[in-house]
C-alpha positions as CSV (number, residue, x, y, z in Angstrom):
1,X,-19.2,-133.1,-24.1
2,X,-17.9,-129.3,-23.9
3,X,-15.5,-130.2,-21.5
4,X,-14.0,-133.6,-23.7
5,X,-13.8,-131.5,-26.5
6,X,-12.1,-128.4,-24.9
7,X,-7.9,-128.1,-25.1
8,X,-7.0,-130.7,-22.9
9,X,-10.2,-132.5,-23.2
10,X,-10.3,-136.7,-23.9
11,X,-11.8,-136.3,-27.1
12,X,-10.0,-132.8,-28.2
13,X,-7.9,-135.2,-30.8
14,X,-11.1,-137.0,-32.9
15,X,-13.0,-134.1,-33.8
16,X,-11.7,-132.1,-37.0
17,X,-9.7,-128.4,-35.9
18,X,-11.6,-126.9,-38.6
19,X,-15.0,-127.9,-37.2
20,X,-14.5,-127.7,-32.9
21,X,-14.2,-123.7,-32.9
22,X,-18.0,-123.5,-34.2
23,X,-18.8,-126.4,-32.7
24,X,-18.2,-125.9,-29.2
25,X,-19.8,-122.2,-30.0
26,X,-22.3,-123.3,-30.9
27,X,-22.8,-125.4,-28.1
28,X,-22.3,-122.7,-25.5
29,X,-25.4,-120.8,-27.1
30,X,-27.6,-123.8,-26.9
31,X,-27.0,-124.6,-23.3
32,X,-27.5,-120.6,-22.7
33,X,-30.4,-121.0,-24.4
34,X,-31.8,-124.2,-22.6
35,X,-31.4,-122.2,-19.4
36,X,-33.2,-118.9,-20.8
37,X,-35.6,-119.2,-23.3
38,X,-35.5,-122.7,-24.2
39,X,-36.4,-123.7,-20.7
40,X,-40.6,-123.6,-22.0
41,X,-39.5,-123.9,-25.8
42,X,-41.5,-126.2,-27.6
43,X,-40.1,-129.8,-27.9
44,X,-39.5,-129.7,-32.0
45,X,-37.0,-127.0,-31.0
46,X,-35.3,-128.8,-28.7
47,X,-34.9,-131.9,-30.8
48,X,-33.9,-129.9,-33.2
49,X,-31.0,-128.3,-31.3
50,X,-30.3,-131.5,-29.9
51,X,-29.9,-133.2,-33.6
52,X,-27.7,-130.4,-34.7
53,X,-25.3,-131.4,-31.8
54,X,-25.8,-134.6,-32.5
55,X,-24.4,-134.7,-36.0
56,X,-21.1,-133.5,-35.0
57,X,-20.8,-134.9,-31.3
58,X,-21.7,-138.3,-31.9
59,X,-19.3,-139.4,-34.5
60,X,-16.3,-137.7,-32.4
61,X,-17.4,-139.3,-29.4
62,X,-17.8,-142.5,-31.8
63,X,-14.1,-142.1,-32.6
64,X,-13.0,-141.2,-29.0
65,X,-14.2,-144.8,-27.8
66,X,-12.8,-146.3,-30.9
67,X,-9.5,-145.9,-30.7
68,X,-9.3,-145.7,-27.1
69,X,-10.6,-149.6,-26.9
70,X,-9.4,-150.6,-30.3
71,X,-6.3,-151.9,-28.5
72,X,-8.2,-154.4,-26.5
73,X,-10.2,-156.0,-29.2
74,X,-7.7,-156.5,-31.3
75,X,-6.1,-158.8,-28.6
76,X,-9.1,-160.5,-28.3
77,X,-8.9,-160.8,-31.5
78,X,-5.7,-162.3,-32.3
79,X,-6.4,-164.8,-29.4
80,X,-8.8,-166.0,-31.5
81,X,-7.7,-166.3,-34.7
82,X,-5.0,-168.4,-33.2
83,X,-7.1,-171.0,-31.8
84,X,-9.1,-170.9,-34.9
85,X,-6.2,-171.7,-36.7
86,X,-5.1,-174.5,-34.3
87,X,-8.2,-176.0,-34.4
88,X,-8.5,-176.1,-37.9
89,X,-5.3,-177.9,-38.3
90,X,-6.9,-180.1,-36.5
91,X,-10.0,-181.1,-38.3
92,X,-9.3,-183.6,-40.8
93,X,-12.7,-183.2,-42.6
94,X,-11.9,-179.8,-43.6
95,X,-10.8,-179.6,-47.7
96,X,-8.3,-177.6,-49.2
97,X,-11.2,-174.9,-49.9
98,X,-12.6,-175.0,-47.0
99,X,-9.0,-174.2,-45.0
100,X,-8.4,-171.6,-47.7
101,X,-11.6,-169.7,-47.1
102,X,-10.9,-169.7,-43.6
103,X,-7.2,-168.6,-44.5
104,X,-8.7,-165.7,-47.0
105,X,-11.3,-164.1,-44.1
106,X,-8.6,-163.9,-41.6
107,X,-6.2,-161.8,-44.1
108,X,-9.3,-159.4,-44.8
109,X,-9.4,-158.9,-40.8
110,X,-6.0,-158.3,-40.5
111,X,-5.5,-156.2,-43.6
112,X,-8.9,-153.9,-41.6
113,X,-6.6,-153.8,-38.3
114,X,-3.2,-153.1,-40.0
115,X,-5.0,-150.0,-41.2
């Protein structure tokens, strides 16, 4: 994680500038401490220290894999909503309703993606 997050790092851009500085302190002193005193500290405080990373580690590292795969499901994506779409022109038993239900879902997708 230090490394992603570092200047240069793969996950430098989806963590907040504000926050990395103190972050990334913070998790130098931990790891310190994991190798000194923390080596025959008690379990609480290591779950402790590992939820405090957590909180801010996860959700950038939650972002990084976002956007950096984002791309391929939204092809995915689109594949489908067009055979959806062909298919349904196909089904004779579907009412006017039914096909604009269909229609209104797929906008709300697209109107998430086009954010």
């Amino acid at each position: 994680m230090k490394n992603n997050i570092c200047e240069y790092g793969s996950m430098e851009h989806y963590i907040e500038e504000s926050i990395k500085a103190p972050f990334l302190a913070n998790l130098l002193q931990t790891v310190d401490w994991l190798y000194g005193e923390g080596e025959n500290a008690p379990i609480e405080e290591l779950r402790k220290r590992y939820n405090d990373y957590r909180v801010i580690g996860e959700p950038a590292r939650a972002r990084y894999r976002f956007y950096t795969t984002a791309g391929d499901f939204i092809a995915v994506y689109e594949k489908t909503i067009a055979k959806i779409l062909a298919k349904a022109e196909t089904i004779t038993t579907l009412t006017d309703d039914q096909k604009k239900l269909i229609n209104d879902k797929i906008a709300v997708g697209k109107e998430y993606f086009d954010q």
